[in-house]
N, C-alpha and C positions, 0 to 999 in steps of 0.2 A: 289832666286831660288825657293825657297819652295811656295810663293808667287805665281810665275807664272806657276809654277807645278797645283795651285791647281785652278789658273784661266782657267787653261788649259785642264782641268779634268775634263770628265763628271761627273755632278753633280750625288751623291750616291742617286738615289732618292727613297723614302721608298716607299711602297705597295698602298698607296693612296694620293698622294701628293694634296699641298695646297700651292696658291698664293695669294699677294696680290702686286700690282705695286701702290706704293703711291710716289703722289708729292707736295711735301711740296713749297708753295707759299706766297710769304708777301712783303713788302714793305723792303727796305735794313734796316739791324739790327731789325728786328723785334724779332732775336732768331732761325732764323731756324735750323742752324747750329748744336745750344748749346742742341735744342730739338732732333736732330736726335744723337747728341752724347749721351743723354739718355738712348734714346730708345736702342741705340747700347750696352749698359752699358761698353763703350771705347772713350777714345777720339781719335777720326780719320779725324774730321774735323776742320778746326783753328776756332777760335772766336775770337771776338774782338770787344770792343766799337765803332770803326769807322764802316762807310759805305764799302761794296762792297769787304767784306774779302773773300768771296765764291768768286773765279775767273769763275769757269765752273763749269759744271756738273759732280758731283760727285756720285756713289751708295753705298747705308749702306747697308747689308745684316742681316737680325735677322734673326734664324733660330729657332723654339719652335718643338719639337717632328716631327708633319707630314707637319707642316707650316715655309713655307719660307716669309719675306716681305722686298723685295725691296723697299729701302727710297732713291728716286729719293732727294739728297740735292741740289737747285739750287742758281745762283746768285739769290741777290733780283731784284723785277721785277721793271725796270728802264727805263729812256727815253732817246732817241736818245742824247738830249743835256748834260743833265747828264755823259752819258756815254764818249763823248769827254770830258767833264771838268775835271773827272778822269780818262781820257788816256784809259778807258777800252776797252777791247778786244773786237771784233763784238761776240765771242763766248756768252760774255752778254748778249747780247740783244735777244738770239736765245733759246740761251739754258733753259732756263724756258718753252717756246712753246714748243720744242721738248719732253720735258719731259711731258706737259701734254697730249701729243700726246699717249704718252705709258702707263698713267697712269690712275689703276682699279679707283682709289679715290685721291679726292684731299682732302689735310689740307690746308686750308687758318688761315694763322699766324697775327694775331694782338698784340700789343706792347700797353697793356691799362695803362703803367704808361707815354707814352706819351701823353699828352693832347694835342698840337696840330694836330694829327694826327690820334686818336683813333677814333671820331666822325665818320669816311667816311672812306668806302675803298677806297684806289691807283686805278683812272684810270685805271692802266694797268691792276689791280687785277681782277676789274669790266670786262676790255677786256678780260682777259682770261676766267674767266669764263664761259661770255657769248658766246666765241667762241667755247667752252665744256662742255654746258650745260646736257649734257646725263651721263657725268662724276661725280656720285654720289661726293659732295662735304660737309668736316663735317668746324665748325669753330671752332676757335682753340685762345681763350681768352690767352694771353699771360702776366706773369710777374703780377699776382695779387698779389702778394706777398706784392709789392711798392706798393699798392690801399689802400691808409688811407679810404678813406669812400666807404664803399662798394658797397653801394645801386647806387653808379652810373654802375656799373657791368649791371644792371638792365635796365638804359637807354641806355647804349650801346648794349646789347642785342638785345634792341626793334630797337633803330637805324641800325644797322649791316643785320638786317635780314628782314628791314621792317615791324616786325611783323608777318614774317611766316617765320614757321620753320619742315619743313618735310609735307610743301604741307598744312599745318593745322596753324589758326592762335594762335598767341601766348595769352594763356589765364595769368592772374598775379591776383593771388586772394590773398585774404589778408591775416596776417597770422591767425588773431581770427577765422577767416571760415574756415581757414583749419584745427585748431586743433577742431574744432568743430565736424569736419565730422570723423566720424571714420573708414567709409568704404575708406575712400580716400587714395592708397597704391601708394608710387611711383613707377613709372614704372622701370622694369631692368636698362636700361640705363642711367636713369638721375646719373649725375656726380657732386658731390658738393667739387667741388675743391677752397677750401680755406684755405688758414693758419690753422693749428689746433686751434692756440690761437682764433679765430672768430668762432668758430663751436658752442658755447653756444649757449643752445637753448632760451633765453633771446634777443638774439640779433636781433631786428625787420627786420633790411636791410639786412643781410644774409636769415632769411626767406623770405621775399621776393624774394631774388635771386632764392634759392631752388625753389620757386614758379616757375619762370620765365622758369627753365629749365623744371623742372616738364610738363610744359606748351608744352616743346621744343618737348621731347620725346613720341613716338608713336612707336604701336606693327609694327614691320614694315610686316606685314602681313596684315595689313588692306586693304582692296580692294579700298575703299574712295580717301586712300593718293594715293594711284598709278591717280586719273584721278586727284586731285586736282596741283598732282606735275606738270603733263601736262599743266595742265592750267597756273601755274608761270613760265612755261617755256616758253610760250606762250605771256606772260604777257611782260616779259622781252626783246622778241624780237619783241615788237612791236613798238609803234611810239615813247611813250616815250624816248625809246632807254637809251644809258648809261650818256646823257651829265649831267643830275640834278641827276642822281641816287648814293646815299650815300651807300645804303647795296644790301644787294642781297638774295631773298626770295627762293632761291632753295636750302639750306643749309639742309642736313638731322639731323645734331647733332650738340650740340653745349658743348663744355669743356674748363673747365677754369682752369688752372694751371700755375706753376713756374717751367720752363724750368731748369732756373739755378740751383735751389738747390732740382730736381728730384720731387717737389711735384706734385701728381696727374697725373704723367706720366704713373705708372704701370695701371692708369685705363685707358689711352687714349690707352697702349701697348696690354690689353687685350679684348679693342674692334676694334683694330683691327685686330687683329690674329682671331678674329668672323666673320668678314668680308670676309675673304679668301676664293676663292672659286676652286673649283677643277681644281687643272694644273699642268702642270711641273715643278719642281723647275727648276731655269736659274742658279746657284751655287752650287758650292760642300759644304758641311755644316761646314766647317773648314773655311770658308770666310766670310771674317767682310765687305771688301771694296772692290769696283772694284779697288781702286788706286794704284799704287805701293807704295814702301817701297822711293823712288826718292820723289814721289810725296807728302807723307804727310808729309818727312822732311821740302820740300820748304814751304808746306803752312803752318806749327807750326813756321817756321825760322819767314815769311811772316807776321804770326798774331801779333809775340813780335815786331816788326818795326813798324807796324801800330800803338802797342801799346805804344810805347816810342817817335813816332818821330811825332811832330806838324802837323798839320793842311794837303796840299797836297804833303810833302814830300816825305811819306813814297812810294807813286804812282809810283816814279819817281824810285824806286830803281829795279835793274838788278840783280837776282841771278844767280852764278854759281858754279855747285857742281864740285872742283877739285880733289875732293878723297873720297871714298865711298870703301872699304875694313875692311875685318876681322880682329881682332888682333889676340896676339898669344894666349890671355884666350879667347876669344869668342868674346869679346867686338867687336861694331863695331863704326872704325874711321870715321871720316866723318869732311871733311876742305871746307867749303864755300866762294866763292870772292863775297862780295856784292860790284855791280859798283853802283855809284853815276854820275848824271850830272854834279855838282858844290861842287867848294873845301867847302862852309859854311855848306851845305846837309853834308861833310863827316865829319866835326868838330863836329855837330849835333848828327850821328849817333856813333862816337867813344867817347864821353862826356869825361870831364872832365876828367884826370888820366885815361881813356879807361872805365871809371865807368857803358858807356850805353850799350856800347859794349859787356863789361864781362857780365854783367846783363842778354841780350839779351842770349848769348850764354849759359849762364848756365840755366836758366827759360826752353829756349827752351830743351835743351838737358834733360831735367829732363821729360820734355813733353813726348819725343821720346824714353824715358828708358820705361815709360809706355805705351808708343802703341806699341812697339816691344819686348816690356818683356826681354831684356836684358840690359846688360851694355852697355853707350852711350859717346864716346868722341866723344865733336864738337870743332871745330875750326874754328869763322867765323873771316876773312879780309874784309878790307874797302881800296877800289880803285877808282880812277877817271875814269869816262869813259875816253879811250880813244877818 
């Protein structure tokens, strides 16, 4: 009730408010999720190791003083075949588009502890961008934390963005010339987001990195970058098109952190609460989520299934909430029927002695004490579809 009280409520908006509509875009598991539950500092979105745990469109709200920023969290961006192999909802396939449709900036999310996939953006990431090209877009280096040798951070850099980075190309000087020059100040924005244990200023391939960004950032008041960014936008859509194209040269920023354990998040949180520009808040400032209190149970229920049950099982499971009420100390009850297609799926999901089952239910419910700050009894079953 409180919940939809305050979805319901014009937002309290202070004497000179401030927006920013961001949408977070990447390849499936790349961390979106994990990254907007940061920013949120709640967890209100499920995560999980497997693919395509974000079902739809979801929105974070952070509210800072006179600044609100909507964090459009979307599925990852997927292909029609794909999307039939895991049963997914047409909402999939849509719902990424729609959101870049309303969104001030995009984050494009990369996962650089994967190596097959870190080289080249996702086709589809490539398409969306280019269908948004007016859509200030920053990159968003993912999960360095897992990057034993650093200085590849550096070719992916140059790979990801071509080599131009806010209209200007990317300069990579060495580190002797740069401790050499002593007028050389980094710019405000540059972000050296790496493990603290790698910050030694001894360590050559971190400086380099430093460099690379260094390279990245520009006073964004320069009058240059405004015609040069034109020009890459221009570049982009022209013959070459997107079939051989691996990154994408219209990137304004580029930041490198560890989603999971909160590193170099607060610097990516307070360049964008910078970004914001004068509007109306869409939220009353007591609101984390557009979703309901319905909805982030299923999708925390949703994430421990994905996380316990093999390969394309978990796809196939049907929730249903059969009881959702207060107790008599506050606590709130809550009994789930999870339907299954096939009796082996349900032996699967209730394990040995009920061992997956308990597991599931206690994990999640501990989830659920924390995004609702109260006391949480769950009760999930396991049924056959009829």
């Amino acid at each position: 009730e409180e919940q939809n009280r305050l979805l319901r409520d014009r937002p309290d908006q202070p004497q000179n408010p401030k927006v920013l509509r961001i949408a977070i875009i990447g390849a499936p598991n790349a961390g979106k999720s994990t990254l907007s539950n940061q920013l949120l500092g709640r967890k209100v979105f499920p995560v999980s190791k497997k693919v395509h745990t974000t079902r739809c469109k979801a929105r974070g709200v952070v509210t800072y003083e006179d600044t609100q920023l909507i964090i459009l969290d979307t599925p990852g961006l997927t292909s029609p075949f794909k999307a039939k192999r895991h049963k997914l909802e047409e909402a999939m396939l849509t719902d990424p588009w729609d959101s870049m449709k309303h969104a001030d900036l995009v984050l494009v999310l990369v996962d650089v502890s994967d190596h097959w996939t870190r080289n080249s953006l996702s086709k589809e990431v490539l398409k969306c961008l280019s269908e948004f090209p007016h859509i200030p877009s920053v990159l968003v280096l993912n999960k360095v934390d897992l990057l034993k040798k650093k200085h590849i951070l550096l070719e992916l850099v140059t790979e990801l963005t071509e080599g131009i980075v806010n209209g200007k190309k990317l300069e990579v000087r060495s580190a002797l010339k740069h401790n050499s020059s002593s007028s050389a100040k980094p710019p405000p924005q540059t972000t050296q987001a790496s493990p603290p244990e790698n910050r030694a200023p001894e360590s050559p391939c971190l400086q380099e990195t430093d460099q690379a960004q260094e390279g990245s950032s520009l006073d964004s008041s320069s009058d240059t970058r405004a015609s040069e960014s034109s020009l890459v936008t221009e570049e982009v859509q022209g013959p070459r098109g997107l079939k051989n194209r691996k990154g994408w040269p219209g990137f304004q920023e580029i930041f490198m952190l560890a989603a999971l354990c909160g590193e170099e998040v607060d610097t990516l949180k307070r360049y964008l609460l910078m970004q914001a520009k004068p509007g109306p808040w869409e939220f009353h400032s007591g609101v984390l989520t557009s979703q309901s209190p319905q909805e982030i149970c299923d999708n925390i229920i949703r994430e421990k299934i994905l996380e316990y049950l093999p390969l394309e099982v978990p796809y196939g499971v049907v929730q249903v909430t059969e009881m959702w009420e207060e107790g008599p100390s506050g606590e709130l009850l809550i009994v789930q029927n999870l339907l299954v297609p096939r009796k082996s799926h349900m032996m699967m999901l209730i394990g040995r002695g009920g061992k997956v089952i308990s597991r599931i239910a206690q994990e999640a419910g501990q989830d659920l004490m924390n995004a609702f700050l109260c006391d949480v009894r769950l009760k999930l079953k396991v049924e056959l579809k009829s």
